[in-house]
C-alpha positions as CSV (number, residue, x, y, z in Angstrom):
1,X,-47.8,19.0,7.1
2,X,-45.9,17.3,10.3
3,X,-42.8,18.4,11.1
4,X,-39.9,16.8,13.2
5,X,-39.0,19.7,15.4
6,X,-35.2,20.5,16.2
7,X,-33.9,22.8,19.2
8,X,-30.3,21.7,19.4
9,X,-28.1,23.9,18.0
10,X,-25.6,21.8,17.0
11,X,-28.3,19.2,15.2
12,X,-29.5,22.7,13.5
13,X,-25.7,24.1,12.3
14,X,-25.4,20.8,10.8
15,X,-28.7,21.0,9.2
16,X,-28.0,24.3,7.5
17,X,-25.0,23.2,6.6
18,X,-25.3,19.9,4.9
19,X,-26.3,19.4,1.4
20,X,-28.6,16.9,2.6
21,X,-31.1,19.0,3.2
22,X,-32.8,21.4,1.1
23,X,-35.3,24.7,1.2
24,X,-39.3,23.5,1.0
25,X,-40.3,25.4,-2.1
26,X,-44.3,26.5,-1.9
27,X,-44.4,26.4,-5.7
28,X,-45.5,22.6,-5.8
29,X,-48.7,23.8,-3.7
30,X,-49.5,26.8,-5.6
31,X,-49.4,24.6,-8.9
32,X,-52.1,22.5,-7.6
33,X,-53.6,25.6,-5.8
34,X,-53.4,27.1,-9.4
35,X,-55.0,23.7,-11.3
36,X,-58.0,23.3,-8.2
37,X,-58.9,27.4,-8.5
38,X,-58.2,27.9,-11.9
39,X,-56.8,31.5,-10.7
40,X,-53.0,32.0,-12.7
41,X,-50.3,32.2,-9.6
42,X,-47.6,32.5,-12.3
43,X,-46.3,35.3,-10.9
44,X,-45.6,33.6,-7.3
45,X,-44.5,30.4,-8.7
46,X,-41.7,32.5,-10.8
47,X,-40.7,34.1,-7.3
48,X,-40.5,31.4,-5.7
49,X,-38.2,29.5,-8.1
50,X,-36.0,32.6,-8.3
51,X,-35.6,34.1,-5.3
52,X,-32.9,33.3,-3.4
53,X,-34.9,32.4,-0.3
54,X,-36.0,28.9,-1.4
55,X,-33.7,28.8,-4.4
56,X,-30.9,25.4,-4.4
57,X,-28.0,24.0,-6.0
58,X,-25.9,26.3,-8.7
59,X,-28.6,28.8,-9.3
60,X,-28.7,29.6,-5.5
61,X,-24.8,29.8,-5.6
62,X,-25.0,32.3,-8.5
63,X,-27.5,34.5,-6.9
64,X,-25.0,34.6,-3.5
65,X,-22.3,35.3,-6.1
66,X,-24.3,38.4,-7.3
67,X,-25.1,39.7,-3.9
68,X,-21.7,39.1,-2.4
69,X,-20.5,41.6,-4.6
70,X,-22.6,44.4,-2.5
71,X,-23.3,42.8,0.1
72,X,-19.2,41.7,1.5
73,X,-18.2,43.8,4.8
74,X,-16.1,46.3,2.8
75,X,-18.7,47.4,0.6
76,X,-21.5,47.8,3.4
77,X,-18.7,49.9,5.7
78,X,-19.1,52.9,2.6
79,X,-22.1,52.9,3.3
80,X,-22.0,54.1,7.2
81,X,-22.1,58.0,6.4
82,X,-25.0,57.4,4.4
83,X,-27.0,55.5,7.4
84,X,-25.5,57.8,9.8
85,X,-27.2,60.7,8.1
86,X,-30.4,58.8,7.8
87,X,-31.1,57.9,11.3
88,X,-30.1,61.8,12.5
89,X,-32.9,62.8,9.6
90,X,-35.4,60.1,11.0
91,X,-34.6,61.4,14.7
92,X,-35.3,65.1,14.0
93,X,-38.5,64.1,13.1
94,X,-39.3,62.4,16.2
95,X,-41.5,64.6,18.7
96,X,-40.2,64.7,22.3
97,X,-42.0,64.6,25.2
98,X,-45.0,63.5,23.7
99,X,-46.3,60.0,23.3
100,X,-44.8,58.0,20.2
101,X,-44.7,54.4,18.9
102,X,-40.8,54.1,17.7
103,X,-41.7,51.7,15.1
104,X,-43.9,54.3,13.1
105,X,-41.3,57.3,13.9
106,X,-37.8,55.3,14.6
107,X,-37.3,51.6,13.0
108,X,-39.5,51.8,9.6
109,X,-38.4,55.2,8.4
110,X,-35.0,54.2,8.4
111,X,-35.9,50.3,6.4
112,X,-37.6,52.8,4.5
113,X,-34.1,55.2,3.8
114,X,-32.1,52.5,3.5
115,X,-34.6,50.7,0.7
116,X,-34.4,54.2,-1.5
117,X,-30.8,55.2,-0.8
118,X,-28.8,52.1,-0.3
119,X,-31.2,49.8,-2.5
120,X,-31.8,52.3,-4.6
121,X,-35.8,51.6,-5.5
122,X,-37.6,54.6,-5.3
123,X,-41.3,54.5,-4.6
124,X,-44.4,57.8,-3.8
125,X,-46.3,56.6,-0.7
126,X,-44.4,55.3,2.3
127,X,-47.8,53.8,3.9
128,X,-48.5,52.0,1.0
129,X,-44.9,50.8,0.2
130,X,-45.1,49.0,4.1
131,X,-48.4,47.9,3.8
132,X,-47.2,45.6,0.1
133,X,-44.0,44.5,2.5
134,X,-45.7,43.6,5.2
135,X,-48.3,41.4,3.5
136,X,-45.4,40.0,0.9
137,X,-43.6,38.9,3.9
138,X,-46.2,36.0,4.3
139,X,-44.2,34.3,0.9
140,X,-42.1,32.2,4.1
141,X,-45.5,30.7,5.5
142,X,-45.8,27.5,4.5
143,X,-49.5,27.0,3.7
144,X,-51.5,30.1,3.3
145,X,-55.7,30.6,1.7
146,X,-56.7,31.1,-1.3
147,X,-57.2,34.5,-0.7
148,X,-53.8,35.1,1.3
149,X,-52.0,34.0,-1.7
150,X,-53.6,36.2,-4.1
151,X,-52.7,38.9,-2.1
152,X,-49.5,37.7,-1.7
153,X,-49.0,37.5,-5.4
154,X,-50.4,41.1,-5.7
155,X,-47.4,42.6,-3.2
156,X,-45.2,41.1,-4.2
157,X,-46.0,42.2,-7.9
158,X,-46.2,45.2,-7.3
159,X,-43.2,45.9,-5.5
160,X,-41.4,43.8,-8.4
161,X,-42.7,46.9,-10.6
162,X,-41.1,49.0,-8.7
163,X,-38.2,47.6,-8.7
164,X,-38.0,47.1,-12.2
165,X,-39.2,50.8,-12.9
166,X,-35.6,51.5,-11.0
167,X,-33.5,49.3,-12.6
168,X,-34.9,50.8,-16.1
169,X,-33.7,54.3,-15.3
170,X,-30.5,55.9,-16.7
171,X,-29.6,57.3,-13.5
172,X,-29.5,55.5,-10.2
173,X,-28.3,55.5,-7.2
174,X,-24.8,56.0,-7.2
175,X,-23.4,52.1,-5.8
176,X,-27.0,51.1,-4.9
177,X,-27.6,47.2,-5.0
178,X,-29.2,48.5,-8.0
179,X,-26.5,49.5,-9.7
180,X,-24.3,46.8,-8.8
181,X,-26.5,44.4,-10.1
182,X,-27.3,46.6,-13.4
183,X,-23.8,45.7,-14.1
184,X,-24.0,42.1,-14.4
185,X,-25.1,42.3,-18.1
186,X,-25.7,38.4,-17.9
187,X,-29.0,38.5,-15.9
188,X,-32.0,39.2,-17.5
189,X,-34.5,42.0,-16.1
190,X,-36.5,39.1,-14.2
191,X,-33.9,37.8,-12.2
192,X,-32.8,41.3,-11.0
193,X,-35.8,42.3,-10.2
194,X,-36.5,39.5,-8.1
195,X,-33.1,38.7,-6.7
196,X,-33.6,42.6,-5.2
197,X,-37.4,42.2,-4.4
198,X,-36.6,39.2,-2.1
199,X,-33.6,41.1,-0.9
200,X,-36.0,44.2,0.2
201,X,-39.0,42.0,1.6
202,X,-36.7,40.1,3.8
203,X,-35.1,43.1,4.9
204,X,-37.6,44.7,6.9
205,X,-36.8,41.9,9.4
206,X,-34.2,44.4,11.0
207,X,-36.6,47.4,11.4
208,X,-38.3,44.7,13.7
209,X,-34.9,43.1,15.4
210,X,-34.4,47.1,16.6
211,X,-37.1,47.8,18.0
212,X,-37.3,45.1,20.1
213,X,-33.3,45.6,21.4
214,X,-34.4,49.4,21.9
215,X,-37.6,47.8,24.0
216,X,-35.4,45.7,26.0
217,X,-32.2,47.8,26.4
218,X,-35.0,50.7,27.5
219,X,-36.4,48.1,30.2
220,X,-32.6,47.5,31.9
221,X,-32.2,48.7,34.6
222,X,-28.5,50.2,35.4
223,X,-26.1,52.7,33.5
224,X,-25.8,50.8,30.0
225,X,-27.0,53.7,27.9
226,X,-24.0,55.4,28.9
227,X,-21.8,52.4,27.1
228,X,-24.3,52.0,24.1
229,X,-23.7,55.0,22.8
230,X,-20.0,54.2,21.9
231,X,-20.3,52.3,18.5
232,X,-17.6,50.3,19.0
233,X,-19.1,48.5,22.7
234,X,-22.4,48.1,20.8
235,X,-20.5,46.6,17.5
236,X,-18.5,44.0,19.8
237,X,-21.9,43.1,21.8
238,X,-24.9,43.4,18.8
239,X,-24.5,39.3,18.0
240,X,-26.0,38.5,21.7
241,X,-28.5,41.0,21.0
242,X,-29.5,39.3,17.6
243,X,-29.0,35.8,18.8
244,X,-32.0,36.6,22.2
245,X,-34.0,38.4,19.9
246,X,-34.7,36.6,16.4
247,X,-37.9,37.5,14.4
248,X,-37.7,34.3,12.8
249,X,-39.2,31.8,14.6
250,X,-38.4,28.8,12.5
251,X,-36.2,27.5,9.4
252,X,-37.9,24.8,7.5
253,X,-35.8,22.1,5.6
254,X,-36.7,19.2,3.8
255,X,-34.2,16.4,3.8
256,X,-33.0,15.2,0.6
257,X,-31.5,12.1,1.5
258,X,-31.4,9.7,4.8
259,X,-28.5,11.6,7.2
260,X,-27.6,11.1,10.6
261,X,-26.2,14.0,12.8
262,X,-25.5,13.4,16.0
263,X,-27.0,9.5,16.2
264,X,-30.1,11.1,15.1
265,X,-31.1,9.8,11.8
266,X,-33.6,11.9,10.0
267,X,-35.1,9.7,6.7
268,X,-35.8,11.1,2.9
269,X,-38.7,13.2,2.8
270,X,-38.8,14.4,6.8
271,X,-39.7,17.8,6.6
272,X,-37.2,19.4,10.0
273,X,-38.8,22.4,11.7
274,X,-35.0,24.1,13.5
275,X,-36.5,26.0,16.6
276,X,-34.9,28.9,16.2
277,X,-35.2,30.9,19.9
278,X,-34.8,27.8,21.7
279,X,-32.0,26.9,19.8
280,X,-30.2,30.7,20.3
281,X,-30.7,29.9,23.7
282,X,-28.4,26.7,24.4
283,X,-27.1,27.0,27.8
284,X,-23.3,27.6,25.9
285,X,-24.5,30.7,25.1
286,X,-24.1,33.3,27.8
287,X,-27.6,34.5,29.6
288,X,-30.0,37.1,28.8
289,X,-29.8,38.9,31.7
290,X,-25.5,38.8,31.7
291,X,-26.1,40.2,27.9
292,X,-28.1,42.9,28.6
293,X,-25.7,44.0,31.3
294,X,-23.4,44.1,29.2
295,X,-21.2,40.8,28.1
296,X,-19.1,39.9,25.8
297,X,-20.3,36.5,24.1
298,X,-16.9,36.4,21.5
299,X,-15.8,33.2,23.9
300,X,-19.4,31.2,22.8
301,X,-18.2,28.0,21.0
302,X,-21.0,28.1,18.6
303,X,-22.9,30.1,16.9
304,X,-26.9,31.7,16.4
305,X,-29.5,30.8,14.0
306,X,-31.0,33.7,13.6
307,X,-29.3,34.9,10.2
308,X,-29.8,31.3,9.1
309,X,-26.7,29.4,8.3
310,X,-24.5,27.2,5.9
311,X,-25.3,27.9,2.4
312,X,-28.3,30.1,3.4
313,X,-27.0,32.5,5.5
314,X,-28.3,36.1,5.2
315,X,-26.0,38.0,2.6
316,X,-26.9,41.0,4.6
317,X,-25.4,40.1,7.8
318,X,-22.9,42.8,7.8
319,X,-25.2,45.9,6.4
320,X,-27.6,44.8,9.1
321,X,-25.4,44.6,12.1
322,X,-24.1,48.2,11.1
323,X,-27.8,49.7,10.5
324,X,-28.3,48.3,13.8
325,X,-25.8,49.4,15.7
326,X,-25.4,52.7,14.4
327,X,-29.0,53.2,15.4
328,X,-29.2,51.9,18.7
329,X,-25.8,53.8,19.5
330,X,-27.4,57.0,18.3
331,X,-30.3,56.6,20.4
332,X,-28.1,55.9,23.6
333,X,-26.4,59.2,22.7
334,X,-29.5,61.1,23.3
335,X,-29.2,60.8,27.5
336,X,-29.1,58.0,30.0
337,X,-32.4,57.8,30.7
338,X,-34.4,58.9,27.4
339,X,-37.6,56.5,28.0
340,X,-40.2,57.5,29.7
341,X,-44.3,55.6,29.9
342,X,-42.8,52.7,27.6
343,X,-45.9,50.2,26.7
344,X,-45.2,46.7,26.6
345,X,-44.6,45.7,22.9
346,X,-47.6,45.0,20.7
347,X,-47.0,41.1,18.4
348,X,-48.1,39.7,15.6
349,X,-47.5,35.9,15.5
350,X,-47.9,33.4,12.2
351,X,-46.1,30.0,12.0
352,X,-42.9,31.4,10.8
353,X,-42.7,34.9,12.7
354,X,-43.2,37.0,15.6
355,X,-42.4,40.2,14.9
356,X,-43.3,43.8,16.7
357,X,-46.1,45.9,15.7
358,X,-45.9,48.7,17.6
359,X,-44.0,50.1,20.8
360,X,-45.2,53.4,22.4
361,X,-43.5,55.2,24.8
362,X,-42.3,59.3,25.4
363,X,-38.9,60.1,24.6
364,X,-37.7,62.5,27.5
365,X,-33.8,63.0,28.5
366,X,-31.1,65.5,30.1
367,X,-30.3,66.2,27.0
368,X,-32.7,68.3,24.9
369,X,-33.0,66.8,21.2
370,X,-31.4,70.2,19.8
371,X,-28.6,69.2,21.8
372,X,-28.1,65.9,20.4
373,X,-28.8,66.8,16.9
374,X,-25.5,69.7,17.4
């Protein structure tokens, strides 16, 4: 597949704006993956029409409309208690002065929360629940094995199950995206259960986007733990954070229709590769180095890529930026100098993503974690 590669970020707002370009949907490969093999990919064909990831026009619109109804700012705000007390329940767990890799103890026990409580899909095995997100996360790669896709198709099943199993029980979570879309008696099982599976697959993406800030905010050097641990700095400052450190290394669109943005004409059929970190790093945009000393980037006359954009755009932009903040302002509240022995960050890099595997260090501080917790 060649791809005409975009790093402007004002070429790629346009992009993901226009209705002249459009997601690139897999299922057209797995249908002649499905006729060469002979092996039945129904299951990832049906995701891929409905989930809201590669889904277009009115049926796209009326997924948004479903989320929006839990996913607008006023809804995710009741829901701050409720993360609060997860990430003090993940942190008692956390062993001090001992060495620790913050994604196992820290970042994916609270996805992990927040997929149960605020989701509201219950499943037995932590371990195994990662292990079927993690490989159902590959459903963005654009051309995968044979193999890869069966086991693709077998994640993503399975965590559909799940989800279904939740939506089919007379009591759930009180105003969990479950319930909320158990209400909306005009969508069949299948589109629930796939609207939400999509929604819980693509969220792990900000168990990932914390660690890393916690990596790099442990790695400054200075006093700023001392202003992270006020929620409010931290809430005015986590867009720079998000827009230097994107998981998501590149939004595919195919365009629909010969366009020019920007006296660059891009013809029918050109399949555009946006750059996402190179783009989130126009020189508008205010430096690494001034962000992680603290800066304000509200003056920036654009904006990031790294929720998407346009039509596209996350739905759970504002959920995320409070999960996120209320974590990392917890963590800062622990002491001004809390890391101790951190380990550079351990990747794993595929066409689409580069996302953190694993980040050891030894949690130390002034403060003793019995303090904190009181």
């Amino acid at each position: 597949m060649t791809y005409t590669k975009i790093d402007n970020i004002d070429i790629a707002k346009e992009i993901l704006r226009s209705n002249s370009f459009g997601t690139v949907n897999l299922k057209d490969h797995l249908y002649k993956l499905q006729e060469a093999s002979k092996i039945d990919f129904s299951t990832l064909i049906f995701f891929c029409e409905e989930s809201f990831v590669f889904q277009s026009g009115e049926s796209h619109l009326e997924s948004r409309r479903y989320l929006s109804t839990f996913f607008n700012k006023k809804n995710a705000e009741l829901w701050r208690k409720t993360i609060q007390t997860q990430i003090r329940f993940v942190f008692e767990k956390i062993p001090f002065e001992e060495e620790v890799d913050l994604l196992l103890y820290f970042t994916d026990p609270i996805y992990l929360l927040s997929v149960k409580n605020i989701i509201g899909v219950d499943f037995d095995n932590d371990i195994d629940f990662l292990s079927l997100v993690n490989t159902a996360k590959n459903f963005t790669e654009p051309i995968l094995s044979l193999k890869k896709n069966q086991k693709l198709q077998e994640s993503i099943s399975s965590i559909n199950n799940l989800v279904k199993k939740s939506l089919k029980k007379n009591q759930k979570k009180s105003n969990s995206l479950i319930e909320v879309l158990d209400n909306h008696k005009e969508m069949s099982l299948e589109q629930k259960s796939v609207l939400i599976t999509s929604v819980i697959i693509a969220a792990h993406t900000m168990s990932e986007t914390l660690l890393i800030i916690i990596y790099k905010l442990s790695k400054t050097e200075g006093d700023l733990w001392g202003d992270v641990k006020n929620i409010q700095w931290i809430e005015e400052r986590i867009d720079g954070f998000l827009r230097l450190f994107p998981t998501t290394q590149r939004i595919v669109r195919k365009t629909l229709k010969t366009t020019s943005i920007m006296d660059v004409t891009f013809k029918a059929g050109t399949i555009i590769q946006i750059q996402v970190p190179i783009a989130n790093r126009d020189h508008r945009f205010t430096p690494e180095k001034e962000i992680l000393k603290g800066k304000i980037e509200a003056s920036c006359p654009i904006n990031h890529v790294s929720f998407g954009g346009g039509k596209h755009l996350c739905p759970g932009v504002a959920l995320s930026k409070l999960v996120l903040s209320e974590a990392i302002s917890f963590l800062a509240s622990n002491s001004k100098v809390m890391f101790s022995s951190v380990k550079p960050i351990i990747w794993t890099e595929s066409f689409m993503i580069k996302k953190p595997t694993q980040m050891k260090c030894i949690l130390k501080g002034t403060n003793s974690q019995k303090d904190v917790l009181e």
